[in-house]
N, CA, C and O atoms as a GROMACS GRO file, in nm:
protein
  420
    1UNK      N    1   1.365   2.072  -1.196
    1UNK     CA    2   1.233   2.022  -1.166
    1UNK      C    3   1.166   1.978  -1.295
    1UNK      O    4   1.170   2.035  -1.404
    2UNK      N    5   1.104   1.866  -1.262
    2UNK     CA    6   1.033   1.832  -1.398
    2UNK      C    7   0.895   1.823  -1.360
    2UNK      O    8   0.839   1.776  -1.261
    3UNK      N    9   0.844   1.893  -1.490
    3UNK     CA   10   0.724   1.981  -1.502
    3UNK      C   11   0.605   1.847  -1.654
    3UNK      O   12   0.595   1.847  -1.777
    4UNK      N   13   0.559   1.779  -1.562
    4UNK     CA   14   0.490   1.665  -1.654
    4UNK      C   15   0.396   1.741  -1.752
    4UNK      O   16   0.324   1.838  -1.725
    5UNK      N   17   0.410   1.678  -1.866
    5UNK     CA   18   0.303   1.770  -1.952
    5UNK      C   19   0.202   1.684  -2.016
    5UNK      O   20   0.102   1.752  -2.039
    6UNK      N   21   0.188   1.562  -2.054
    6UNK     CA   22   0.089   1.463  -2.039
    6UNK      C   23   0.164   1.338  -2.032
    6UNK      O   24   0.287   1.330  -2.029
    7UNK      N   25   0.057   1.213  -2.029
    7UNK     CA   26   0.046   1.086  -1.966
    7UNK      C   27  -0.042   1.022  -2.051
    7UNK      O   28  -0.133   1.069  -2.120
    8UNK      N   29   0.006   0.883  -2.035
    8UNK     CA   30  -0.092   0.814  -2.161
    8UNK      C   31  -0.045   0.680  -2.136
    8UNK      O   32   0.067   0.651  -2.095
    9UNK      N   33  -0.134   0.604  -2.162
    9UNK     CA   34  -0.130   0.411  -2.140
    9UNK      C   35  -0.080   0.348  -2.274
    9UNK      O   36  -0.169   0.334  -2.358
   10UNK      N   37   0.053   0.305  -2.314
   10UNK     CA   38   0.093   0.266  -2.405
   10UNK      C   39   0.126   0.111  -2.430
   10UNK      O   40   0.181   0.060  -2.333
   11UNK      N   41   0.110   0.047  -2.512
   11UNK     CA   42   0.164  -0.084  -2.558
   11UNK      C   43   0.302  -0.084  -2.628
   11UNK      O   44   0.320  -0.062  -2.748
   12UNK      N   45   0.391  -0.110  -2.542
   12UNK     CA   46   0.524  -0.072  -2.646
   12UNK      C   47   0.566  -0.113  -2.711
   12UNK      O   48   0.527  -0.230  -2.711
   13UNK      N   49   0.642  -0.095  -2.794
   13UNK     CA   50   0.684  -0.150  -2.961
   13UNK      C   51   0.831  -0.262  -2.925
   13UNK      O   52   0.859  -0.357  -2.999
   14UNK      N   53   0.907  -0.228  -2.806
   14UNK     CA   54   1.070  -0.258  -2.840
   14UNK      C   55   1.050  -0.251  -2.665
   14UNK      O   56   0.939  -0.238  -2.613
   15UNK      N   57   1.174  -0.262  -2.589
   15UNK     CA   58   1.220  -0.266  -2.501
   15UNK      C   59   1.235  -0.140  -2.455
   15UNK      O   60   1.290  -0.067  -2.538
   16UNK      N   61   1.194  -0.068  -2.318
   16UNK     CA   62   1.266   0.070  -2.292
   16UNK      C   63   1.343   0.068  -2.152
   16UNK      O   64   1.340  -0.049  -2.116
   17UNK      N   65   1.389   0.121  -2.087
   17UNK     CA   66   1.400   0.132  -1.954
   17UNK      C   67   1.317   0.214  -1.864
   17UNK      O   68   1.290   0.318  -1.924
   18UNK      N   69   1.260   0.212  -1.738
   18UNK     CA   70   1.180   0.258  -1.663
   18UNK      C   71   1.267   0.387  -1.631
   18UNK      O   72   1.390   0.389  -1.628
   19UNK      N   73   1.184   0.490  -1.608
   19UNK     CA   74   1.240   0.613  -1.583
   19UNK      C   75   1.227   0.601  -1.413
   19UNK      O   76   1.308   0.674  -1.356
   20UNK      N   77   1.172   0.553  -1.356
   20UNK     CA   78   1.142   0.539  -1.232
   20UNK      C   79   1.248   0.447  -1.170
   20UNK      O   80   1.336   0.493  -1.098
   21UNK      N   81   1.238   0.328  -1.199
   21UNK     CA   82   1.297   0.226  -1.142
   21UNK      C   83   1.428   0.138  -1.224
   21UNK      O   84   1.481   0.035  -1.183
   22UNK      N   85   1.464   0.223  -1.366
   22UNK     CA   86   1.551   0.208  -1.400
   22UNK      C   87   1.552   0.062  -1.497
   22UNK      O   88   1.621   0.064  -1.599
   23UNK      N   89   1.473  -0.064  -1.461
   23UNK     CA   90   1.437  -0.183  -1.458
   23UNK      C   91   1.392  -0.168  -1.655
   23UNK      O   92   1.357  -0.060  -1.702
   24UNK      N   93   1.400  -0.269  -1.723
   24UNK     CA   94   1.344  -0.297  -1.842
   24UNK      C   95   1.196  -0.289  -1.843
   24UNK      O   96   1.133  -0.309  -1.739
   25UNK      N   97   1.124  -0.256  -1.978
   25UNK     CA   98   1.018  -0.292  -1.986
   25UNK      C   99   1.001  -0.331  -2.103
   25UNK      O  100   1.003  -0.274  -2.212
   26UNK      N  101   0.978  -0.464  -2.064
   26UNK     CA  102   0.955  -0.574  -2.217
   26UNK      C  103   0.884  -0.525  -2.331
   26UNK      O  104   0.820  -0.428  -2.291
   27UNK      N  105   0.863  -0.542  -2.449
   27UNK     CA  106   0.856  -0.559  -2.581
   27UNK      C  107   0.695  -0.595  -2.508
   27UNK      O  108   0.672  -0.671  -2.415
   28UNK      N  109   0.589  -0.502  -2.596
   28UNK     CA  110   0.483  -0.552  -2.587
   28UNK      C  111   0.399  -0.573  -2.447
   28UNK      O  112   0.293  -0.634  -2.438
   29UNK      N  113   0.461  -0.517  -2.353
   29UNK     CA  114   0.372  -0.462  -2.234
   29UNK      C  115   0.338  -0.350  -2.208
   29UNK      O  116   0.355  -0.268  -2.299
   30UNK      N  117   0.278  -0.302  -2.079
   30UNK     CA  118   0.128  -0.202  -2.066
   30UNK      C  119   0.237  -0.113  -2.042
   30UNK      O  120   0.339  -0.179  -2.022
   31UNK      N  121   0.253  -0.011  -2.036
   31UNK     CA  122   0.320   0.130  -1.961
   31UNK      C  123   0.293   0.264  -1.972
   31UNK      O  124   0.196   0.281  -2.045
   32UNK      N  125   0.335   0.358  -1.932
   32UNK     CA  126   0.261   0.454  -1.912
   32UNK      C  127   0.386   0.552  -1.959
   32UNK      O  128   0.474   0.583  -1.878
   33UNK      N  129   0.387   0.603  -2.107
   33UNK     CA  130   0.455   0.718  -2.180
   33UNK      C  131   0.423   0.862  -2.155
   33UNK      O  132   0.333   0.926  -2.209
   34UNK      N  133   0.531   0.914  -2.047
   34UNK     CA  134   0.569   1.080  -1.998
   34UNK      C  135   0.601   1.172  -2.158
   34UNK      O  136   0.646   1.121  -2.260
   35UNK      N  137   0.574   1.269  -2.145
   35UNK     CA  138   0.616   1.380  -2.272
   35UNK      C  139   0.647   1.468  -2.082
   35UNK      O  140   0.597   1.414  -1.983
   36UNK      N  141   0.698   1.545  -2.074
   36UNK     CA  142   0.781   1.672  -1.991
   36UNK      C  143   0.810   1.789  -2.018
   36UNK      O  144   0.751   1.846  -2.110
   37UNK      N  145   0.907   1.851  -1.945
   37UNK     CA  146   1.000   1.946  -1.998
   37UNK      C  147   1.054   1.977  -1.850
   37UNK      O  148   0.981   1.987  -1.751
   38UNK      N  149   1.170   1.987  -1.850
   38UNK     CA  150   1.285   2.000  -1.711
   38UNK      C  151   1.366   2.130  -1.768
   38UNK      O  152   1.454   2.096  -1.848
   39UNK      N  153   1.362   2.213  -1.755
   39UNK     CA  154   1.500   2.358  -1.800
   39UNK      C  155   1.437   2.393  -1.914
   39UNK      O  156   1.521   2.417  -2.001
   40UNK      N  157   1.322   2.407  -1.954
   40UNK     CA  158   1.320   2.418  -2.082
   40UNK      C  159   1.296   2.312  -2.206
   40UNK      O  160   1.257   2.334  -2.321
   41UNK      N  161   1.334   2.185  -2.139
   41UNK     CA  162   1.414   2.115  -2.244
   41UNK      C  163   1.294   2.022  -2.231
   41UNK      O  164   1.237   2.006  -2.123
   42UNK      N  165   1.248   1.941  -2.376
   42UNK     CA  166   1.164   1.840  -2.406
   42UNK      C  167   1.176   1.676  -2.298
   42UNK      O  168   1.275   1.608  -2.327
   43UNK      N  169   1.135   1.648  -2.246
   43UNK     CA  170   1.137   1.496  -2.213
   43UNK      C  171   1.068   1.438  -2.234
   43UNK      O  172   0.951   1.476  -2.239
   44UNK      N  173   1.118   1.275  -2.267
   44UNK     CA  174   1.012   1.179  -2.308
   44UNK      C  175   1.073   1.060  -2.237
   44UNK      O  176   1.194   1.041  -2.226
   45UNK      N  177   0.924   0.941  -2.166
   45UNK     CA  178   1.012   0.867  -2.134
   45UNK      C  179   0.908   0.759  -2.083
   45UNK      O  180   0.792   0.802  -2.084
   46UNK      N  181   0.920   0.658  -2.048
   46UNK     CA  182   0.843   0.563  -1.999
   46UNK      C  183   0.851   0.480  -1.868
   46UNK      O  184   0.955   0.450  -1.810
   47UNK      N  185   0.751   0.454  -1.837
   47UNK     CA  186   0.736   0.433  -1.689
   47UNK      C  187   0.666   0.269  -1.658
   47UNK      O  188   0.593   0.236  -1.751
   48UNK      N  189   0.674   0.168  -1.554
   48UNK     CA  190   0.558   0.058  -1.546
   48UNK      C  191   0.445   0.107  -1.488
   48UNK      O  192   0.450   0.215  -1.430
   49UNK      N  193   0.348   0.047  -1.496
   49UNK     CA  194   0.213   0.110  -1.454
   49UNK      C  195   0.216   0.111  -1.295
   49UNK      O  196   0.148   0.177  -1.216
   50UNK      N  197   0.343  -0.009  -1.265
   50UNK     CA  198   0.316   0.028  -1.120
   50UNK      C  199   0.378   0.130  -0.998
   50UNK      O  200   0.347   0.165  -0.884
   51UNK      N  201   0.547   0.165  -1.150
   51UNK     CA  202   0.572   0.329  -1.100
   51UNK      C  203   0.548   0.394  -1.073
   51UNK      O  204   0.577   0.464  -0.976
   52UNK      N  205   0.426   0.402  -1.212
   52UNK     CA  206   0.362   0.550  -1.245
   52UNK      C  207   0.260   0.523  -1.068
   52UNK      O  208   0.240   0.600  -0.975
   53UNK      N  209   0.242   0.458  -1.080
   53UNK     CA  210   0.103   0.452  -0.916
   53UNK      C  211   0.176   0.529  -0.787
   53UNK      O  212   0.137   0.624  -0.720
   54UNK      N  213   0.310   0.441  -0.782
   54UNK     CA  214   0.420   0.497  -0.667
   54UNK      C  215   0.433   0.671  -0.681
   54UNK      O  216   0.414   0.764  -0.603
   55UNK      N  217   0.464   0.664  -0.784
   55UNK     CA  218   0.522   0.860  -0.824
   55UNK      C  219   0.385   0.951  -0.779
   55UNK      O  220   0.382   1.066  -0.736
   56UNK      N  221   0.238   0.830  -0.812
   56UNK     CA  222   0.151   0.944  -0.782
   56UNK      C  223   0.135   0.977  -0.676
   56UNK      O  224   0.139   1.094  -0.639
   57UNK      N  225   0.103   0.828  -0.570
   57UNK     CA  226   0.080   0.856  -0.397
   57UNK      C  227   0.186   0.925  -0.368
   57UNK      O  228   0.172   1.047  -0.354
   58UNK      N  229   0.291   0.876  -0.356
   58UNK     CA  230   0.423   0.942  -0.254
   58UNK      C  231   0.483   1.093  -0.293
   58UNK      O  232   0.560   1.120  -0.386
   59UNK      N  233   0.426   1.178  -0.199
   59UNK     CA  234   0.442   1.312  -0.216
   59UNK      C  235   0.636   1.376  -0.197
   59UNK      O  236   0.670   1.493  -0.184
   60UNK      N  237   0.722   1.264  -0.200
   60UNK     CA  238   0.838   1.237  -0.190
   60UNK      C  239   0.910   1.258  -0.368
   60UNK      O  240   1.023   1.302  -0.391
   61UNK      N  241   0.822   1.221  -0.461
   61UNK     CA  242   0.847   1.244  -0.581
   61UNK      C  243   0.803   1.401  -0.676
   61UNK      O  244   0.841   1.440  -0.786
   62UNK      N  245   0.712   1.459  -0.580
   62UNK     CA  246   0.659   1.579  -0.661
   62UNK      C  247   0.788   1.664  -0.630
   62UNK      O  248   0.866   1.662  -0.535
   63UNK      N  249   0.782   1.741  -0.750
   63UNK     CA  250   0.855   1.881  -0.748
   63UNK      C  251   0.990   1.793  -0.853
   63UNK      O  252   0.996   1.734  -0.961
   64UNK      N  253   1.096   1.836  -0.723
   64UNK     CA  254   1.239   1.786  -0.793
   64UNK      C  255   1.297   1.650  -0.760
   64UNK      O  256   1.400   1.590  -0.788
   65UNK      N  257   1.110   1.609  -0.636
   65UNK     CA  258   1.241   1.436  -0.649
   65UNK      C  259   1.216   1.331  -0.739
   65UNK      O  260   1.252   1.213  -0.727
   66UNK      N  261   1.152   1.382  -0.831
   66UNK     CA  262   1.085   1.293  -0.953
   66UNK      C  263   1.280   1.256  -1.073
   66UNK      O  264   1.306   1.353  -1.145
   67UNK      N  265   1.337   1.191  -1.079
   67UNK     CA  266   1.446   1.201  -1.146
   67UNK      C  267   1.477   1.061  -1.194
   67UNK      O  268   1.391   0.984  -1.149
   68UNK      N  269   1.561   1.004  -1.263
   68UNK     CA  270   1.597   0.869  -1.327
   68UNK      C  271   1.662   0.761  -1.240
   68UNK      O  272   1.778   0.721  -1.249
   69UNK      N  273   1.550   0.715  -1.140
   69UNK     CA  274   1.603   0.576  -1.056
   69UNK      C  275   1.551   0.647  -0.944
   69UNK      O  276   1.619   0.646  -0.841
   70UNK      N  277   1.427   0.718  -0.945
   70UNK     CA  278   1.391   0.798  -0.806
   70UNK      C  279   1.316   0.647  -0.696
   70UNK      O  280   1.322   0.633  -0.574
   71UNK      N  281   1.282   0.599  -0.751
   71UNK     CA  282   1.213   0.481  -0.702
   71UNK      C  283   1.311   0.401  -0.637
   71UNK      O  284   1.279   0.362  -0.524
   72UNK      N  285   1.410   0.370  -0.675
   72UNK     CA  286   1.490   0.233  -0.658
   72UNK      C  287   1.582   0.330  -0.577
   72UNK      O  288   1.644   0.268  -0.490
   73UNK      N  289   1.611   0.471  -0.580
   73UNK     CA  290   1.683   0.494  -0.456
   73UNK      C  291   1.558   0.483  -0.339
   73UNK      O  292   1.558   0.398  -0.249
   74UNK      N  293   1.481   0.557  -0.353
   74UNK     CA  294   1.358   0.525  -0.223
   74UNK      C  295   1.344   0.427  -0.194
   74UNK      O  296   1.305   0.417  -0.077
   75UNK      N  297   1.362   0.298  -0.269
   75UNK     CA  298   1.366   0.165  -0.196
   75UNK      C  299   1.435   0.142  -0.113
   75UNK      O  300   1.398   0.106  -0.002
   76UNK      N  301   1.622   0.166  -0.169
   76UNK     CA  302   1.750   0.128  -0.064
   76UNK      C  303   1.755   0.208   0.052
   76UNK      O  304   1.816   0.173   0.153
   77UNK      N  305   1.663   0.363   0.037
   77UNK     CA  306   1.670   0.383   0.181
   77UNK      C  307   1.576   0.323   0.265
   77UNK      O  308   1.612   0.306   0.381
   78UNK      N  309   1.489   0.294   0.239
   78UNK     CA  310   1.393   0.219   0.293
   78UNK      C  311   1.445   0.157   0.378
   78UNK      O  312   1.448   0.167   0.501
   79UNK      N  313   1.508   0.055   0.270
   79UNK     CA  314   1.626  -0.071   0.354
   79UNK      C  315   1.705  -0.064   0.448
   79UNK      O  316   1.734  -0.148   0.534
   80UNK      N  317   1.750   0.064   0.427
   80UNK     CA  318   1.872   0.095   0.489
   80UNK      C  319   1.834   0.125   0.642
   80UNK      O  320   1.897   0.083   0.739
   81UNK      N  321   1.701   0.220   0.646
   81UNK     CA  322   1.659   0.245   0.763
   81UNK      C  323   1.595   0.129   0.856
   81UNK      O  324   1.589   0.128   0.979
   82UNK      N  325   1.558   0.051   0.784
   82UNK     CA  326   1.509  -0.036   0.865
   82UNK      C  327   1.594  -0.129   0.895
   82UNK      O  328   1.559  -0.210   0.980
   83UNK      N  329   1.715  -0.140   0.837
   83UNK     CA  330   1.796  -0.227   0.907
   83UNK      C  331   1.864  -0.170   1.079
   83UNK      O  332   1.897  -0.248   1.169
   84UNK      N  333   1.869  -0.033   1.085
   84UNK     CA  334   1.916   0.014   1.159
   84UNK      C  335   1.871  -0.062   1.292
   84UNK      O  336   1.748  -0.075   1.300
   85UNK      N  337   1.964  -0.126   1.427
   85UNK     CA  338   1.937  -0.161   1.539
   85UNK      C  339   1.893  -0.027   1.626
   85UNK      O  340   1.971   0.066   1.648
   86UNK      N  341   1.737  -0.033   1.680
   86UNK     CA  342   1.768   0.077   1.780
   86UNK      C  343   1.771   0.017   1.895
   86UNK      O  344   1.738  -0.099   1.916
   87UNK      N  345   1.826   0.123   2.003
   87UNK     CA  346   1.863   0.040   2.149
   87UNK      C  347   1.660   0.124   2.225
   87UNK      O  348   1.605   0.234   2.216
   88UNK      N  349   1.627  -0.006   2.288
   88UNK     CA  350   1.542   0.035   2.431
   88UNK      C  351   1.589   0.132   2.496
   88UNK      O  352   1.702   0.149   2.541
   89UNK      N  353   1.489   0.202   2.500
   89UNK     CA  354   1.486   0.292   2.643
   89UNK      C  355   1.558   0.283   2.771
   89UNK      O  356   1.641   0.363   2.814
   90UNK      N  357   1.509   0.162   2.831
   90UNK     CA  358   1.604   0.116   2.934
   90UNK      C  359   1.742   0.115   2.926
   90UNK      O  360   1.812   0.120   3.027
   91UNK      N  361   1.791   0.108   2.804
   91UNK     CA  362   1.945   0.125   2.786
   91UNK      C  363   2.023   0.237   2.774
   91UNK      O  364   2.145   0.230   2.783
   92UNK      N  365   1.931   0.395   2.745
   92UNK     CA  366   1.953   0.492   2.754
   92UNK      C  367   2.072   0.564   2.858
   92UNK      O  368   2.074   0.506   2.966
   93UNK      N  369   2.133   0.635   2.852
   93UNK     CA  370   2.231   0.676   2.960
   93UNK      C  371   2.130   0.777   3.016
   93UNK      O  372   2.139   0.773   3.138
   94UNK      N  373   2.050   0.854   2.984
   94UNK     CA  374   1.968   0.922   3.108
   94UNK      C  375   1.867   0.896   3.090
   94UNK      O  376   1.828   0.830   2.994
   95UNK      N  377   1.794   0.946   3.183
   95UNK     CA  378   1.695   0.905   3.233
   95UNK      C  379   1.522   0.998   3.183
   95UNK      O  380   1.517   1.119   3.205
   96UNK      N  381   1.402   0.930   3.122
   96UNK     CA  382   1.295   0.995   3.003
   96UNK      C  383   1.230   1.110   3.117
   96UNK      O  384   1.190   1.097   3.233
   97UNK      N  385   1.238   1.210   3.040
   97UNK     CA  386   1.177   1.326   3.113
   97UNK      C  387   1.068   1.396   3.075
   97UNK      O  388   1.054   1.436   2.959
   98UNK      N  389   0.968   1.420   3.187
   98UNK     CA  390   0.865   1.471   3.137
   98UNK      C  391   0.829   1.639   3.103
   98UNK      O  392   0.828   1.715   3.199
   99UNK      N  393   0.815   1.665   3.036
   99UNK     CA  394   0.778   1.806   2.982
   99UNK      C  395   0.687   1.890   3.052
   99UNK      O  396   0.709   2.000   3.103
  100UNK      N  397   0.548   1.802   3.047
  100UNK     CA  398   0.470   1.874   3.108
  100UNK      C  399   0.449   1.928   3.216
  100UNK      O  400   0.348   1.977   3.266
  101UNK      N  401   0.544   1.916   3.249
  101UNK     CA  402   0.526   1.929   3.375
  101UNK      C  403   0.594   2.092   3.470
  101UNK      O  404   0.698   2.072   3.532
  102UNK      N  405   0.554   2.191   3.475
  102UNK     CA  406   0.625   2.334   3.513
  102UNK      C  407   0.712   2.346   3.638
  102UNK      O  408   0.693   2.312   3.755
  103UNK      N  409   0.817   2.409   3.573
  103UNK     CA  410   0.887   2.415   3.680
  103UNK      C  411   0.857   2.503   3.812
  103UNK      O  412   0.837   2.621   3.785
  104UNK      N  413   0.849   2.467   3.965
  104UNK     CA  414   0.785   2.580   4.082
  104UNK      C  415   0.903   2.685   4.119
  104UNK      O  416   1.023   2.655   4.121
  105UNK      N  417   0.869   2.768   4.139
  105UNK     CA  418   1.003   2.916   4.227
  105UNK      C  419   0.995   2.891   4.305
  105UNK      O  420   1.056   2.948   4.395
   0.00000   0.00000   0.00000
């Protein structure tokens, strides 16, 4: 689990890779520099500003699903699910049953 320890709006010097989305971040654009610690151990790392936005809403990243390409797998499932065909109701082999309804002795 990684345990964020501050956050900060940086102009970067060189090229880094997104810790989120894996993707480049150019020489001289806005981003948002992580300091951490996961096991103990120091992390540092950088993010696009519009990662860092994703990681905050989606309660899918807190705890342990925060990790290197957490974004860009959450995308392909995305994809993945929505490609899925579902069949109508009507095509069902039985027939929709109602619950509410109590059974009499």
């Amino acid at each position: 689990m990684i345990d964020i320890t501050s956050k900060k709006v940086v102009t970067t010097r060189k090229e880094h890779p997104c810790f989120g989305c894996t993707e480049a971040i150019n020489k001289g654009a806005s981003a948002v520099y992580v300091t951490a610690k996961e096991d103990e151990q120091h992390k540092r790392f950088h993010l696009h500003e519009d990662c860092n936005k994703k990681i905050v809403k989606d309660k899918r990243f807190s705890g342990s699903g925060l990790y290197k390409g957490c974004i860009k797998d959450a995308e392909n499932q995305r994809e993945e699910v929505s490609s899925i065909n579902f069949i109508p109701n009507e095509e069902l082999p039985f027939l929709a049953m109602k619950f509410n309804n109590r059974a009499e002795i």
